[in-house]
N, C-alpha and C positions, 0 to 999 in steps of 0.2 A: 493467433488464437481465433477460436473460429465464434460465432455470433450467442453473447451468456455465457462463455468461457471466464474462468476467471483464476487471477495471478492477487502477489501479495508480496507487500515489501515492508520489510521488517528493520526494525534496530535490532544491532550487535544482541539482544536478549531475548529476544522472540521465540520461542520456543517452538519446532518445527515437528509435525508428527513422522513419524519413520517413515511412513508410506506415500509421503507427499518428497516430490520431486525438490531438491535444496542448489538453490546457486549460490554460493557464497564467495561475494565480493568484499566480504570484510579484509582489511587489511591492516587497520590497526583502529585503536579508538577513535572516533570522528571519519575517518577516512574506509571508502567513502562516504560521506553525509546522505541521508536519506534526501534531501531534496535535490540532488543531484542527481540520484537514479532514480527518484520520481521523473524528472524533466527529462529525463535521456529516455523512460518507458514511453512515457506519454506521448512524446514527439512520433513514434513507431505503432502505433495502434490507435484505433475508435474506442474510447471509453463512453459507455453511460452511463452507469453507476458508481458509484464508490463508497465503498465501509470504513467506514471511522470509528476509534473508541471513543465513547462517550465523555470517558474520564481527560481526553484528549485538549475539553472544553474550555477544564480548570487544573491543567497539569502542563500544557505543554502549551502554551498560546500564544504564541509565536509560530512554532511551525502548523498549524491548524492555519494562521492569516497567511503564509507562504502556500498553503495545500488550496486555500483558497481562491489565491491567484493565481495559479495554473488555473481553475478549472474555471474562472471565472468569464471567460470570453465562450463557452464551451453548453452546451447541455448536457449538463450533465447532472442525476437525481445525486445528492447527498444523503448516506443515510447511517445516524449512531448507532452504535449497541454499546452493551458492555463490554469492557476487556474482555473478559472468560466467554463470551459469545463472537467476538472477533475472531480468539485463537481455536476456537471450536471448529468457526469458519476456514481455518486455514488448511482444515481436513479435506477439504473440497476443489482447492485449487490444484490448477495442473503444474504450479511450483509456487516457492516463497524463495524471494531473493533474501538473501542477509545482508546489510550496509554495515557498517561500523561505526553506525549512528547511537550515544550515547544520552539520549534525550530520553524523556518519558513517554511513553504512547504514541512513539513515529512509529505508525503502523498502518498501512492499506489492504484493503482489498479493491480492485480495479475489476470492474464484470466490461467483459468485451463490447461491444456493438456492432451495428452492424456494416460493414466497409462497402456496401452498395445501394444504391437506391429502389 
């Protein structure tokens, strides 16, 4: 992806718009787990931002302390919105991966950065 590009990784429910590019890794519920195709994204790109649902805060807080340890050695800006402004967001991206993540609010957006100095 090239520098402000941005990707998006979804649970098994995420609703994808027609016009956005869809890889779906789902293969059954739970599998794969969104924080296992988080770490296998993130290991392969520069990220410096990332979208979070807000509702993520007080719905899923467990994997929000997981998404924060990935990014925690990293710079990277953290930034909420609402669900319904995440999935607006995902009109935007150059794809949403699908997991088979059955969690509430396992949901990113990853904006690229930049790979050189």
């Amino acid at each position: 992806m090239g520098h402000t590009d941005t990707i998006a990784i979804g649970d098994c429910g995420l609703p994808i718009p027609d016009e956005t590019e869809r890889i779906d890794l789902a293969l059954t519920f739970g599998v794969p787990s969104f924080i296992d195709v988080l770490k296998c994204v993130v290991s392969d790109c520069k990220v410096e931002k990332i979208t979070l649902a807000e509702e993520i805060k007080e719905q899923n807080k467990k994997v929000l302390e997981q998404v924060e340890d990935i990014f925690k050695d990293m710079d990277v800006e953290i930034c909420f919105v609402p669900h319904e402004e995440l999935k607006r967001q995902t009109k935007d991206c150059k794809a949403v991966i699908r997991t088979g993540e059955t969690t509430p609010y396992a949901n990113i957006i990853l904006q690229s950065g930049c790979i050189f100095a």
